[in-house]
C-alpha positions as CSV (number, residue, x, y, z in Angstrom):
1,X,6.3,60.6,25.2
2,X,9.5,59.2,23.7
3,X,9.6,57.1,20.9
4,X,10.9,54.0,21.4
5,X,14.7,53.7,19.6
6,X,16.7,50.8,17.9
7,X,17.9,47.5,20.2
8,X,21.1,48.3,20.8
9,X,24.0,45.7,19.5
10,X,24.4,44.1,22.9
11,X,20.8,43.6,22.9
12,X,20.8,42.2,19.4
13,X,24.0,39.8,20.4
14,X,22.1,38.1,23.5
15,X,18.4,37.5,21.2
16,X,19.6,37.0,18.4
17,X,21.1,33.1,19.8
18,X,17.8,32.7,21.4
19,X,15.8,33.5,18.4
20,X,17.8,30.9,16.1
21,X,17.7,28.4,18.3
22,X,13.7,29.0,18.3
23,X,14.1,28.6,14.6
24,X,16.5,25.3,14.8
25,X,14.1,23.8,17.0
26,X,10.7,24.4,15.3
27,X,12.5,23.3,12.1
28,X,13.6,20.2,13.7
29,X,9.8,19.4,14.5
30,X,8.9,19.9,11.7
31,X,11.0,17.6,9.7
32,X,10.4,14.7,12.2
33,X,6.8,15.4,11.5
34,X,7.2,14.8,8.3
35,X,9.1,12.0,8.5
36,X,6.7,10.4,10.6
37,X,4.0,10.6,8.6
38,X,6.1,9.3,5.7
39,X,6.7,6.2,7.6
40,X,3.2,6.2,8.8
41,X,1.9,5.6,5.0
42,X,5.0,3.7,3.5
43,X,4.0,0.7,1.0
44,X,6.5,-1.8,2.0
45,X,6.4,-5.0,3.9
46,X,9.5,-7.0,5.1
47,X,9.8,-10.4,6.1
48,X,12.5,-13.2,6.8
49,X,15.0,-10.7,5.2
50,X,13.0,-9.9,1.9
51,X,11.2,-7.0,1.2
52,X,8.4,-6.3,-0.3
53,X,7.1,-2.9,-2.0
54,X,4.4,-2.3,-3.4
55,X,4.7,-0.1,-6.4
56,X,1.4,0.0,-8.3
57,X,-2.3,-1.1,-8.1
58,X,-4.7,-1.4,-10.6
59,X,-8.3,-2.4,-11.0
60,X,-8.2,-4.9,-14.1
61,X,-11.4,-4.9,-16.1
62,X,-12.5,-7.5,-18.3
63,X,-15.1,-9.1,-20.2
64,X,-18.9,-9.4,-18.4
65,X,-21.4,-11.8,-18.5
66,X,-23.6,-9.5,-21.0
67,X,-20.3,-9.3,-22.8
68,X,-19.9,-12.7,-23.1
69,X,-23.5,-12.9,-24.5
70,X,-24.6,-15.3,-21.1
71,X,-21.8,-17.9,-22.6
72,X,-19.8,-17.9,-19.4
73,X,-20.6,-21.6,-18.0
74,X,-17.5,-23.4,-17.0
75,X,-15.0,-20.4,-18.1
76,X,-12.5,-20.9,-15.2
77,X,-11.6,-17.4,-12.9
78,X,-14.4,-15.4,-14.1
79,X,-14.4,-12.6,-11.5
80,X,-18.3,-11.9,-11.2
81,X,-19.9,-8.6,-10.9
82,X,-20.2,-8.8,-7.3
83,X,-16.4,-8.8,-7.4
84,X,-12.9,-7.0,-8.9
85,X,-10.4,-7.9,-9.8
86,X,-6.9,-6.0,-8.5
87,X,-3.2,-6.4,-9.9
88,X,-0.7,-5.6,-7.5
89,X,2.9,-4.6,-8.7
90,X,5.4,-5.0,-6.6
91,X,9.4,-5.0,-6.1
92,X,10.9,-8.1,-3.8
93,X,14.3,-6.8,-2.2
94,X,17.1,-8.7,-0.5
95,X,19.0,-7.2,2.2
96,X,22.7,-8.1,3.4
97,X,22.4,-11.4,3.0
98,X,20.5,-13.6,0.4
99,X,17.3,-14.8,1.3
100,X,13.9,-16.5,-0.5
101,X,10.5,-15.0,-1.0
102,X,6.9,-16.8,-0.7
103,X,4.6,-14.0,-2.6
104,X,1.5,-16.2,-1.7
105,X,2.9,-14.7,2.1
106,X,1.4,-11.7,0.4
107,X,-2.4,-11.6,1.3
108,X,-4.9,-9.1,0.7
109,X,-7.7,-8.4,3.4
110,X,-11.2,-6.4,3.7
111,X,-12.6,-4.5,6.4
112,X,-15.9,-6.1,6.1
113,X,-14.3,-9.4,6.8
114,X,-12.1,-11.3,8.2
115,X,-11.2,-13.9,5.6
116,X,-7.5,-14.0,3.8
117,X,-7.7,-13.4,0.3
118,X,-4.8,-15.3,-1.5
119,X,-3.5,-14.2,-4.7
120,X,-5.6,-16.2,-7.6
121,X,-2.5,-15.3,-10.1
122,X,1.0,-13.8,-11.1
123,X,3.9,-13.3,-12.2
124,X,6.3,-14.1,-8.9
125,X,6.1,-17.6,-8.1
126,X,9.1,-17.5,-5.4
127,X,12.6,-18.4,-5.0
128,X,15.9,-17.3,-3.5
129,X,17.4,-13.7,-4.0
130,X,21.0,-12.8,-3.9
131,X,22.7,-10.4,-1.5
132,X,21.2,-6.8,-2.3
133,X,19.2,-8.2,-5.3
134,X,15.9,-7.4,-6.4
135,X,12.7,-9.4,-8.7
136,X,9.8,-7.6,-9.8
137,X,6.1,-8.8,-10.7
138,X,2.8,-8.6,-10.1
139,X,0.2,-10.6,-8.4
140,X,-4.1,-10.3,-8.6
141,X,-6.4,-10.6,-5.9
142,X,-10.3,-11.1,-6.6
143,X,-11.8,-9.1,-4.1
144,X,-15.8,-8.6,-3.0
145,X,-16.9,-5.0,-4.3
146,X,-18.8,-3.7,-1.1
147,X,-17.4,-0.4,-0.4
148,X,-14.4,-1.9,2.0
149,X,-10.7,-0.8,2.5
150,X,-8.2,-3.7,1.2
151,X,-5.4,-3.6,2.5
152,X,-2.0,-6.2,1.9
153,X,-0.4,-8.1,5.1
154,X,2.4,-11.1,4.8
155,X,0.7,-14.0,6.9
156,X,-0.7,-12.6,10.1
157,X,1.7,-9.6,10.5
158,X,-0.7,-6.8,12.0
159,X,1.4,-4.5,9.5
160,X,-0.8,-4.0,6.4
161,X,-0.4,-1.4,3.2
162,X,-3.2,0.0,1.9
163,X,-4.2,-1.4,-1.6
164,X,-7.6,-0.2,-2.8
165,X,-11.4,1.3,-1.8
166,X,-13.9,-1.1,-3.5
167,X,-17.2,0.0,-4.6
168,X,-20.5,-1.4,-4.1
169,X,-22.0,-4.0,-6.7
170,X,-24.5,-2.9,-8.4
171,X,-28.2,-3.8,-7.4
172,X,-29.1,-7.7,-8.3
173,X,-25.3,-8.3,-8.7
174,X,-25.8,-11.9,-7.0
175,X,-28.8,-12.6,-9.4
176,X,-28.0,-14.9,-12.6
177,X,-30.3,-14.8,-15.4
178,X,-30.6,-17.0,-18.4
């Protein structure tokens, strides 16, 4: 038997295009891929020429009704214990050409339900932006803890980005005792 020998040169100059262009190709793929899925999980939301991304989310704790020592009659926004409370940082962009921005456009909504949450509070209260300008603030959405995705939407857009995973309230969360 005869042991196979080395491609010759002419051999090497015909594969050797093929075998790039294999390599372009499958590199190409891959970067669109990746692309795609960077897209697919972006945190930005535009309308009417502004845009809105979303830079940071936080669950804000506070004081409970044991904390309180029962004293929480008539103490306006108390989030109860069968709810969180979520601050939501974002960044409002103009584009080419100046524009206003509504943040309470910006509304938060669960996949146990179909109700619109509206921001109870802030720091963007709206306005106009100049050409290629940019504001940023936060808003807070009081949101029911039980275990749902929340998710961000201006109006009725079906475009949403995802804000947070609630947990469940804790047993007798929706009891008050005195």
């Amino acid at each position: 038997m005869a042991t196979p020998g080395r491609p010759s040169v002419s051999v090497w100059r015909a594969a050797l295009p093929a075998i790039l262009c294999v390599l372009a190709v499958a590199a190409g793929g891959w970067q669109i891929a990746v692309q795609a899925a960077a897209r697919h999980h972006t945190l930005t939301l535009r309308s009417s020429g502004a845009t809105y991304t979303i830079t940071h989310v936080e669950q804000v704790s506070g004081l409970t009704d044991a904390e309180l020592g029962g004293m929480s009659h008539g103490i306006q926004g108390l989030v109860g214990v069968g709810q969180m409370l979520i601050r939501v940082s974002v960044t409002v962009t103009a584009g080419a050409t100046p524009t206003t921005y509504d943040p309470q456009q910006l509304t938060a909504v669960s996949s146990r339900s179909p109700a619109v949450i509206h921001p109870a509070g802030g720091s963007l209260t709206g306005g106009p932006l100049r050409t290629h300008s940019h504001i940023e603030g936060s808003l807070s959405y009081v949101v029911p803890r039980d275990g749902a995705r929340i998710t961000l939407r201006i109006g009725n857009q079906s475009t949403t980005v995802p804000l947070v995973q609630t947990d469940d309230a804790p047993p007798g969360a929706d009891e008050h005792n005195h």
